[in-house]
N, C-alpha and C positions, 0 to 999 in steps of 0.2 A: 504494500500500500504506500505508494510514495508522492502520490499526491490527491491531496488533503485539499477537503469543502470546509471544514468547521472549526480547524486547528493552521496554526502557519510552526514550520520548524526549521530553526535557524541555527549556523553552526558561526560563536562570535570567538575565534581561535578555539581555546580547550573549553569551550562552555557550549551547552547545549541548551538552544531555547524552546518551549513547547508553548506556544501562544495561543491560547485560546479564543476562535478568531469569530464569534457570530454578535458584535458590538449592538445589530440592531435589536435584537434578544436580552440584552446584558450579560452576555455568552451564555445564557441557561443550556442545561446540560441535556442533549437529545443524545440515544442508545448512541449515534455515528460518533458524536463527538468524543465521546469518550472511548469509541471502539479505537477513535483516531489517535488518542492521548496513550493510550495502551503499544500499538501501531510505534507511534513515536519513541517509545520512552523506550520500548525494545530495540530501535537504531539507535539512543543513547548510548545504550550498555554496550551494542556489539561495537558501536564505533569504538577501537582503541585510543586514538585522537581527543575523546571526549571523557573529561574528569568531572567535571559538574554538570548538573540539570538545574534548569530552571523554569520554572513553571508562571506566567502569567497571561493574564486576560486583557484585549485589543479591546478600544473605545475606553466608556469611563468608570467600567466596574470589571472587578476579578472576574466574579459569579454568581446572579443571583438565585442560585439553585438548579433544581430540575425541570426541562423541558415539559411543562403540564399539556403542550396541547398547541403548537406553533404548527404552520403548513407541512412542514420539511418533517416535522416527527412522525402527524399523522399522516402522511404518506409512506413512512418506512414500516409504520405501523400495520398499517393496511396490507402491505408487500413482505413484510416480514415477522406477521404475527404469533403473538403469545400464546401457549394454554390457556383458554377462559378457567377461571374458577379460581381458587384457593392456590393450586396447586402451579399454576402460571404467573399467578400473583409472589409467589414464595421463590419460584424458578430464576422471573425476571428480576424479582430486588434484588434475590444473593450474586447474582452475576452480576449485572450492574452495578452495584453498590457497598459490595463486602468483599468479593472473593477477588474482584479486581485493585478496589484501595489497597487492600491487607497485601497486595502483591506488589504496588507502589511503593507502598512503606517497607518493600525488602528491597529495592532496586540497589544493586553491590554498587553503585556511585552517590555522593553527597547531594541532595535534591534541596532546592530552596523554592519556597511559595515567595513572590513579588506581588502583596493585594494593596489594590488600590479599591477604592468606589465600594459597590455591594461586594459583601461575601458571605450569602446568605444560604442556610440547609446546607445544600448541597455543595455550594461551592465553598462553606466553612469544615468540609468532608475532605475533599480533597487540598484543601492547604494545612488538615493535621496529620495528613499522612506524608509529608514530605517534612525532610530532617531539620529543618529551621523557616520559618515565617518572617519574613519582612514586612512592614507593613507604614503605609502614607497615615500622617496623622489624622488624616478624615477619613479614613477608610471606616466603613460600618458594617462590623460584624454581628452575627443572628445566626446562634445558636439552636439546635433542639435533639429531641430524643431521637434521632436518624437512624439512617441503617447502620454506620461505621460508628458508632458512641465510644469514641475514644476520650470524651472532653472530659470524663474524669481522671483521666491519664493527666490529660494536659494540664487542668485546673483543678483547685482544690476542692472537695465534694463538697465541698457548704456553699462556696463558689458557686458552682457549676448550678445546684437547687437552688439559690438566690435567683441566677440568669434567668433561669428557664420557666420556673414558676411565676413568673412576672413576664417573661416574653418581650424581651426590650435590646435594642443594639446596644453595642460599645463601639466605641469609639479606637483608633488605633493606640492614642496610648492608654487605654483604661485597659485592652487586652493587653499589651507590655506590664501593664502593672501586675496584671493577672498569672504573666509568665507563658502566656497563649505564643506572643509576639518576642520575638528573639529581638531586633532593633524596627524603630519607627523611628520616621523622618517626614521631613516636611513633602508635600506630592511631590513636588516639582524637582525634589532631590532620589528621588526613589530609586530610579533606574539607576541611574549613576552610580549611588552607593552601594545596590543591591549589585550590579554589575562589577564594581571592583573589587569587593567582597568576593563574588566569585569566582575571579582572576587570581585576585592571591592564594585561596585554597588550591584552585587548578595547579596550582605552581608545585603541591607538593605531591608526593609519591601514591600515586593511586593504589595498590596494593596496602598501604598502611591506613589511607583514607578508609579501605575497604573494610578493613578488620576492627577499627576503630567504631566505623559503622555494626558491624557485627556484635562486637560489645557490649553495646550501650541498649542494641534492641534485643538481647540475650538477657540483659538483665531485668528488661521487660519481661521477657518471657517465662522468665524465674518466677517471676509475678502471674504471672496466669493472664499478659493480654489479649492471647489471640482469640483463648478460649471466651474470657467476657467479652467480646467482642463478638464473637458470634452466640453466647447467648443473650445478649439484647438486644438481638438483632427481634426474632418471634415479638418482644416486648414493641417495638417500633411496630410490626407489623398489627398487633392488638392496637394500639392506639392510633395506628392511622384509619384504622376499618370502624374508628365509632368515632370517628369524626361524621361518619352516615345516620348514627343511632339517629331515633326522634329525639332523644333528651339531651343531648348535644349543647354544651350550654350557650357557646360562644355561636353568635351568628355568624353564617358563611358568605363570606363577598360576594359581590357577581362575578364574573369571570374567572381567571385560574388562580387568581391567588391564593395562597391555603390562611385558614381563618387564624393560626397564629400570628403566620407574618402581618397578618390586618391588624392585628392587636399590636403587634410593634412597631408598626406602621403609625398608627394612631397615636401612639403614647410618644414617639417619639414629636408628631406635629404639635400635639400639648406640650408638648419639652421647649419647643422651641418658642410659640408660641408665649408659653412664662415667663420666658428669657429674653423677651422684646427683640427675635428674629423674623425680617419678613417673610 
């Protein structure tokens, strides 16, 4: 697959870029595009040439999640459809969304997320499965109980239940504070620093990069992440199937937005609104 609809892959000397490229979307995540990102990240590795990854999103957001329903999805959809039922439903999340991150977070080179704008559900999935998170200071991060729920790995569990129980972004440096975000900078500095950052690591011995890598997600593993990982996955899937119930408490938008991100959506215009922003 070497060329790419919904990702651009750029090689900037020993750095490899994986761009996520559907801006008029806010790159939301459709099956291609991450069959793409998969696609890419495997020329990553084999390229010997190439010591770092780096992963971000074209136009003015990282990601604001998953592709609920755009032309281009349901089209692949129609062309390349699911099992109906439970068992379709259970098929398509764990590949799309578990068996494939959990395979990013093993990639034997140093990966960095570059978010800027929305990094929302889904595309807050895919920037904690790579090794360090960079982040603009307006970047707005939105959390929740996903497919990949790594975020109590990342953040502290009283943390993570404040986020999420309230349903509200952070901001890039409030995730820095959090320990979510490895360095944030001002937008306009992002690339730049993100990019020299990882030039200088390229500089060093990929083989020692590798095992250093290996280490540190060892010592996860010690811990039991891959396994909680995939058992909160079932829990993801219970709570997103009664967002259907009748007693449902939260009213559902009109169109595809899911009714948490409405509720962060909201709380954040009251936020601003307090704060005498037009």
């Amino acid at each position: 697959m070497s060329d790419y609809e919904q990702i651009r892959y750029e090689i900037d000397d020993r750095v490899a870029r994986v761009i996520l490229d559907r801006p008029k979307y806010r790159n939301a995540q459709s099956r291609l595009l991450r069959e793409e990102m998969d696609d890419a990240f495997d020329r990553a590795v084999d390229d010997l040439d190439v010591r770092v990854i780096v992963l971000s999103g074209a136009g003015e957001s990282f990601s604001a999640g998953h592709d609920l329903g755009t032309p281009e999805e349901k089209a692949d959809q129609e062309e390349r459809p699911y099992e109906e039922g439970l068992r379709g439903l259970f098929e398509r999340s764990t590949s799309m969304n578990v068996d494939n991150t959990l395979r990013w977070r093993e990639l034997p080179k140093p990966t960095i997320a570059m978010v800027h704008g929305y990094c929302i559900f889904g595309g807050w999935m895919i920037a904690s499965a790579m090794d360090l998170v960079f982040a603009a200071e307006d970047a707005m991060f939105l959390g929740s109980n996903f497919q990949y729920f790594s975020t109590p790995w990342d953040i502290h569990p009283r943390k993570v239940k404040e986020l999420l129980y309230e349903s509200r972004f952070i901001d890039g440096n409030e995730a820095h504070d959090l320990g979510f975000v490895n360095r944030v900078y001002p937008a306009d500095q992002l690339e730049a620093e993100t990019m020299a950052y990882a030039h200088r690591v390229a500089q060093n011995d990929p083989f020692q990069l590798r095992m250093t890598k290996l280490a540190v997600n060892q010592a996860q593993e010690a811990q039991g992440f891959t396994e909680a990982i995939r058992a909160a996955h079932p829990l993801y899937l219970l709570s997103s199937q009664g967002e259907r119930d009748p007693g449902y408490a939260v009213d559902k938008p009109e169109g595809r937005r899911r009714p948490m991100v409405q509720r962060a959506v909201e709380h954040y215009e009251l936020y601003r609104k307090d704060n005498g922003a037009e």
